[in-house]
N, C-alpha and C positions, 0 to 999 in steps of 0.2 A: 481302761475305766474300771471302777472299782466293781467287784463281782456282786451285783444287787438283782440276780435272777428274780428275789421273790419281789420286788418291791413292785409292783404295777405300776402304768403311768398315773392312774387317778392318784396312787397315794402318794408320790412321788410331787406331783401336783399338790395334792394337798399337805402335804408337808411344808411345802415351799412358801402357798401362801401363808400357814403360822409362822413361818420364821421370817415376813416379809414386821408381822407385829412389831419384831424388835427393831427393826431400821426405822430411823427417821431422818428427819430434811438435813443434808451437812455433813451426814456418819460418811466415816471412811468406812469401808467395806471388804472385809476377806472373802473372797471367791474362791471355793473350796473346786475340789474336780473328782470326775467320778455321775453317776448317773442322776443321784439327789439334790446333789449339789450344782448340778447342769440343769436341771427343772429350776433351781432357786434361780440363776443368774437369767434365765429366762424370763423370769415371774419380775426379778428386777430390773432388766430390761424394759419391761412392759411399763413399769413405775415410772423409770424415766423417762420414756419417750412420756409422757402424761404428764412430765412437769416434775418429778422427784429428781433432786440436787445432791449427787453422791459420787463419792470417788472410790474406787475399788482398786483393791491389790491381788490381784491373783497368784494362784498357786501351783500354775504351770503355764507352760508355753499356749497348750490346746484352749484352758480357759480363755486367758486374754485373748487369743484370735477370736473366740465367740464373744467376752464379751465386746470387742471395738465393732463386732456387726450389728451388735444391741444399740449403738453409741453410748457404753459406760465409758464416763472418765477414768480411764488407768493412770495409777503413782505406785511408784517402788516404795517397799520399806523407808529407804531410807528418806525420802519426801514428807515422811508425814511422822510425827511425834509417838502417836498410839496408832493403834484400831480400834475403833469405837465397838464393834461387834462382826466375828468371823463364823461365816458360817459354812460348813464341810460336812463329809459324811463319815460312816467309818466302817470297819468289817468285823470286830466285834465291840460289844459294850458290854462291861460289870457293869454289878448293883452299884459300884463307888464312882461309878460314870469315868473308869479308867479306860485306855480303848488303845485297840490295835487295826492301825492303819497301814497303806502300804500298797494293798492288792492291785490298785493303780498305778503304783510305782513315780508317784509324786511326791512322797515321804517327808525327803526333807525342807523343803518347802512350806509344805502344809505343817509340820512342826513350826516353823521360825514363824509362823503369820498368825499361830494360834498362839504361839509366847507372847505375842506382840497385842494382842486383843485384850479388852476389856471385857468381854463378853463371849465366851465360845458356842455357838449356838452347833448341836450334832444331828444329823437326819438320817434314821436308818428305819429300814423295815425291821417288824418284831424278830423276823429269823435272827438278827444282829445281836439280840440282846442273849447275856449269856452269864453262868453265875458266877464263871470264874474267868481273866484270859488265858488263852491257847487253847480254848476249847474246840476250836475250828484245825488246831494241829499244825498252822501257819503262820511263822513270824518274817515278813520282809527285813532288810537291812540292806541300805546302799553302802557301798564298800566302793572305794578308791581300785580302779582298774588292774595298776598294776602290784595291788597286793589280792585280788583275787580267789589267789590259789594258798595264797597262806591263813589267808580268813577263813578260808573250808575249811584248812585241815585243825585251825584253832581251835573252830565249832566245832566240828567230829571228833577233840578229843573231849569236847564238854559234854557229848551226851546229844547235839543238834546237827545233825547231819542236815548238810546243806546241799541244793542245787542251784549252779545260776540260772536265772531269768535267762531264755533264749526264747526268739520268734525267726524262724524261718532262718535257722541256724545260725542267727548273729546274736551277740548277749545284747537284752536291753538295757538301752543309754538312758540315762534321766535327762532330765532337761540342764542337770549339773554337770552332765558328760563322765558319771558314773553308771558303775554296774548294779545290778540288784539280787541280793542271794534271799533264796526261804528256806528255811530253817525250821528245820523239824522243832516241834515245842507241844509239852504237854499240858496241864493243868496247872500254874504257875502260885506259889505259894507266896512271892514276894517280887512284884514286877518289877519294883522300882530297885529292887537288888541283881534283879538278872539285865536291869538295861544298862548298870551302872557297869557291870561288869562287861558286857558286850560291849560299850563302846569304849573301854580300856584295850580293845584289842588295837593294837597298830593299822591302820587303815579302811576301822570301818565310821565311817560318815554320821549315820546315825544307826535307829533302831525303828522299828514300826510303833512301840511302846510310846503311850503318851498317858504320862502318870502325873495325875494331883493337878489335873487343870480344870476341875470342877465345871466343868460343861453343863449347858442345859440341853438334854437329850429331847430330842423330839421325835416319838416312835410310831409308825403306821403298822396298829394292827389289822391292814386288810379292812377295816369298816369305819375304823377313826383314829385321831393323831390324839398318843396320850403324850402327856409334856409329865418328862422325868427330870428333876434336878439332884445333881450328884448332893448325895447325904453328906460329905464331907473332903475334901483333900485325903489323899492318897496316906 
């Protein structure tokens, strides 16, 4: 799950119900994953068990098993035309509502469901918000298994010394049945130049970067949910 130490459950809750505003009767629905985004498909769960009519696409394995105990209706991307409105969390946010995702290791998923929306709705605690990315010193990137070890030593000679994701001495699998490396990253002057360049390497999947998808940010500071809308594309 995505690392939301500070987010409490009220706010996390109340987050959910502001982002429940933007659905209505009919919307397909991105089901983000991670701790915010697990209060929202709760809150919409609740909706539909009360009569709301939505079909959701989730963005990992974990989600969908929670939501078919909700009875959300699940459809794949390719089922449905758009997404009306996807809503996810993330682990850090710019002023330009660019964001670096990942910490959950549901990455590229959650990329492909947010290209696919019309609407990116983002829920994070104030700790999230930040002036520049890499502020937090962490970039995920799922990388193809058997390049691995060439991916590290590409980043390490870029300046991003990397480690892979390991739990209980096995590397973590995506639900793509890739690996996930973090990458050392500092205060990024140009994100959408260092994402472009990272996924030129041979074998890595994506990047945690997700740039110029003008998100409506929804932020709990601890007493109330302020609604930030990105000032502009990346």
């Amino acid at each position: 799950m995505h690392d939301d130490a500070h987010l409490s459950d009220d706010g996390a809750a109340a987050l959910a119900e502001e982002a429940l505003r933007h659905i209505s009767d009919g919307h397909v629905v991105g089901l983000g994953t991670g701790r915010a985004a697990t209060a929202f498909v709760r809150a919409l769960g609740a909706r539909v068990a009360a009569g709301l009519d939505v079909r959701g696409v989730p963005t990992s394995e974990a989600t969908a098993a929670l939501a078919r105990t909700l009875g959300i209706k699940l459809v794949a991307p390719d089922d449905v035309e758009a997404i009306d409105v996807d809503v996810d969390g993330a682990d850090e946010v710019d002023p330009r509502g660019n964001l670096i995702k990942g910490y959950g290791g549901a990455l590229m998923r959650e990329k492909i469901v947010a290209s696919l929306a019309r609407r990116f709705v983002v829920l994070v605690g104030g700790d999230k918000l930040v002036p520049v990315l890499g502020s937090r010193g962490r970039l995920p990137l799922e990388v193809v298994p058997f390049a691995a070890g060439f991916v590290r030593r590409q980043l390490d000679a870029l300046g991003h010394a990397a480690v892979l994701r390991v739990v209980d001495g096995r590397p973590v699998t995506t639900d793509n049945g890739n690996w996930l490396l973090d990458a050392r990253v500092s205060a990024m002057r140009d994100a959408a130049a260092l994402d472009a360049g990272l996924r030129a390497i041979p074998g890595v999947v994506t990047t945690g970067l997700f740039v110029g998808l003008s998100p409506t940010v929804l932020a709990w500071d601890g007493t109330r949910t302020r609604v930030l809308r990105s000032a502009s594309p990346n």
